[in-house]
C-alpha positions as CSV (number, residue, x, y, z in Angstrom):
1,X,7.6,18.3,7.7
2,X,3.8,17.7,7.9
3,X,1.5,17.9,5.0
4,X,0.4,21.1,4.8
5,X,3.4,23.1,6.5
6,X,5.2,26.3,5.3
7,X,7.7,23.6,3.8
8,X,5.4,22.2,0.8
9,X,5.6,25.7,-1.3
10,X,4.6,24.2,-4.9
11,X,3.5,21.3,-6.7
12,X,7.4,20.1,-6.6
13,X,7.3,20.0,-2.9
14,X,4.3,18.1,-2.3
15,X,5.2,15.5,-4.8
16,X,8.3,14.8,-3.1
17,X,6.6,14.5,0.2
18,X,4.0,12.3,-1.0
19,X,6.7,9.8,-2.4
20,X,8.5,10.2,0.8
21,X,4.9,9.9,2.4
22,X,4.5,6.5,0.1
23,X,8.0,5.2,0.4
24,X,7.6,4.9,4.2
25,X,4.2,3.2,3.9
26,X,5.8,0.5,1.2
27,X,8.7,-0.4,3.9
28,X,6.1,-1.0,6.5
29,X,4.0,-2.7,4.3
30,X,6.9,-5.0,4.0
31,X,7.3,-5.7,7.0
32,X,4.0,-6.2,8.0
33,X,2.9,-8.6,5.0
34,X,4.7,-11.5,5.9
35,X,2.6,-10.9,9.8
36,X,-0.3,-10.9,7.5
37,X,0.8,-14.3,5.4
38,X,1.1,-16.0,9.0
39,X,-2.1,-15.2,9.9
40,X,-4.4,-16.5,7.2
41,X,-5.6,-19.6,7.2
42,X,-7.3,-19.8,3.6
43,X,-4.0,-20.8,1.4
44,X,-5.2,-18.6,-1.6
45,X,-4.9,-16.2,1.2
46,X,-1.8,-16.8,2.4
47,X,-0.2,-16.7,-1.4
48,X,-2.0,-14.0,-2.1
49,X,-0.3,-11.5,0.7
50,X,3.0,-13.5,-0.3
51,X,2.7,-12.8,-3.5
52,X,2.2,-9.2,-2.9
53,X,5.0,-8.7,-0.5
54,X,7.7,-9.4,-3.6
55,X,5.1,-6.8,-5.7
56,X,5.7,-4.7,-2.4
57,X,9.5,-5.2,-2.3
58,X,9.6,-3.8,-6.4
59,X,7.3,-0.9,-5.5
60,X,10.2,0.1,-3.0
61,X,12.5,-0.1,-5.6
62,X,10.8,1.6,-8.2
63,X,10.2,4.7,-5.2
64,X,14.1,4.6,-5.2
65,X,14.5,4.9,-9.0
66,X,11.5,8.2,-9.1
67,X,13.7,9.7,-6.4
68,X,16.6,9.7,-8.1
69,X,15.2,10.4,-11.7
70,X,13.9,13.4,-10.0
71,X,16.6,14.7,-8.5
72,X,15.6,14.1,-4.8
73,X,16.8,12.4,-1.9
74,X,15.2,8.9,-1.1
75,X,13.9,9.4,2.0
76,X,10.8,8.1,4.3
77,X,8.6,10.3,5.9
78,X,6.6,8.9,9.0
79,X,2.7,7.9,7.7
80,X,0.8,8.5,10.3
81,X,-2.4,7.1,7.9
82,X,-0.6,3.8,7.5
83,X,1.0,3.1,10.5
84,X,-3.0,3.5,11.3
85,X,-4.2,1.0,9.4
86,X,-1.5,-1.8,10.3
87,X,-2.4,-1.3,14.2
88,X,-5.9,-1.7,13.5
89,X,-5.5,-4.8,11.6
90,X,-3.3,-5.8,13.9
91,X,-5.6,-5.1,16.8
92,X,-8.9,-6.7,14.9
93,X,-6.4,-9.7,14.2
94,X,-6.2,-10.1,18.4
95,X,-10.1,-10.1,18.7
96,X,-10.9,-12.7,16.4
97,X,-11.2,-16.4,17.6
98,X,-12.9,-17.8,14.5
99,X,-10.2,-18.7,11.8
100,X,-13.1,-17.3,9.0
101,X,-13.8,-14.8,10.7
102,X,-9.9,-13.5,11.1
103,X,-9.6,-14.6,7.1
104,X,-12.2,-11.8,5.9
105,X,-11.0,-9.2,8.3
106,X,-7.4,-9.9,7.2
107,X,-9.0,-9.0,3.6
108,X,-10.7,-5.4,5.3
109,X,-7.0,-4.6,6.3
110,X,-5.4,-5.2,3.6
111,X,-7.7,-3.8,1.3
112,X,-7.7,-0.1,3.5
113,X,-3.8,-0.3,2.9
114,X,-4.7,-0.7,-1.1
115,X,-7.1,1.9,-1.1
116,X,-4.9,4.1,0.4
117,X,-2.2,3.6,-1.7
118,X,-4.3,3.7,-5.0
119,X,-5.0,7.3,-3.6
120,X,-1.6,8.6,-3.1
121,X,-0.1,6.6,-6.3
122,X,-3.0,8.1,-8.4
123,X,-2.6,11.8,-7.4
124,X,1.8,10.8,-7.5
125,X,1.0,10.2,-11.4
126,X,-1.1,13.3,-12.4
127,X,1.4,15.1,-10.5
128,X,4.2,14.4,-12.2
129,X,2.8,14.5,-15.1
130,X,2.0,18.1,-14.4
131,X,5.4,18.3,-13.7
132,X,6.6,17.1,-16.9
133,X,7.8,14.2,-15.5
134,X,6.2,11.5,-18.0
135,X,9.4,9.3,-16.4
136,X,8.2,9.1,-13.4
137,X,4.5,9.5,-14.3
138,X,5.4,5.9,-16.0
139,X,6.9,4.1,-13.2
140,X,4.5,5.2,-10.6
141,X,1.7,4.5,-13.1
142,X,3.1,0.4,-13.2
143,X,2.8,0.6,-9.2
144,X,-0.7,2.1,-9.5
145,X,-2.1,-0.5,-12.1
146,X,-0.2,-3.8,-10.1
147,X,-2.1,-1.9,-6.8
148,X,-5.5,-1.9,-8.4
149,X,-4.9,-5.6,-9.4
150,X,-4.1,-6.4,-6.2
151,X,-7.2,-4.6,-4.7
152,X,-9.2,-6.6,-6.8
153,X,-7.7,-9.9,-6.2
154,X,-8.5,-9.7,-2.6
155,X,-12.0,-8.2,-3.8
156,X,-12.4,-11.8,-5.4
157,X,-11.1,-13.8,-2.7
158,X,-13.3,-12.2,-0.3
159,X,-16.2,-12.5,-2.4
160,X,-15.8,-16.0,-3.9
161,X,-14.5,-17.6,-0.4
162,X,-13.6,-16.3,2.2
163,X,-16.5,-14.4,3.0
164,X,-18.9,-17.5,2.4
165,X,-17.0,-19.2,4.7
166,X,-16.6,-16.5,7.3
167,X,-20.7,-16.0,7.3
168,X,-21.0,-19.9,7.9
């Protein structure tokens, strides 16, 4: 089912295929985190996407609880925009030689991966709230906030250290 196919009718629809959408990018985000944890060389760095990998792993979790509040199947539907944003990182993560360098583009990656789920968990709780759903409103909205927090973690890492040492 793609996004905007005769198969997304109502508001209903496309919230379920958003945290389908979501679910899929969490999973891969799991799996590419540890990949990410390897690759840094600052240790704040290295903590940081550790840290966020068992924040990742409850985020799955809490997907499988909003399914099954809502009545829906917990299922993963393929993310084309995530499965994007790993390969680039993953492809920048090739080019760089400098240890700095690969440090602050490690923080660009994982910073387009928060962006784009602060997008999707943001329109996930006005739409269930439109739904009536203030259950599941409330459980995405404690993904939502710890994504933010994350966003801005790496925001002060890059700005505090890593980017200072990548420019020297």
């Amino acid at each position: 089912m793609g996004l905007f196919t005769k198969d997304i009718r109502t508001l209903d629809d496309l919230f379920v295929h958003q945290l389908q959408d979501i679910y899929y990018a969490e999973k891969q985000l799991v799996k590419a985190l540890p990949k990410m944890a390897d690759k840094a060389t600052a240790p704040p760095l290295k903590q940081g996407f550790l840290d966020h990998l068992k924040e990742t792993e409850n985020h799955v979790t809490r997907l499988e609880q909003v399914f099954k509040m809502h009545g829906a199947q917990v299922k993963a539907v393929e993310c084309p925009a995530i499965d994007g944003i790993i390969k680039e990182a993953n492809e920048t993560a090739g080019e760089v030689t400098d240890k700095a360098v690969l440090d602050a583009a490690l923080i660009n990656a994982a910073q387009a991966a928060e962006h784009y789920e602060i997008t999707r968990y943001g329109s996930l709780v006005a739409w269930a709230k439109q739904l009536g759903r203030n259950d599941c409103a409330s459980i995405l909205q404690q993904t939502l906030s710890e994504e933010k927090a994350a966003d801005q973690k790496l925001t002060s890492l890059a700005e505090s250290k890593i980017n200072v040492r990548a420019a020297s």
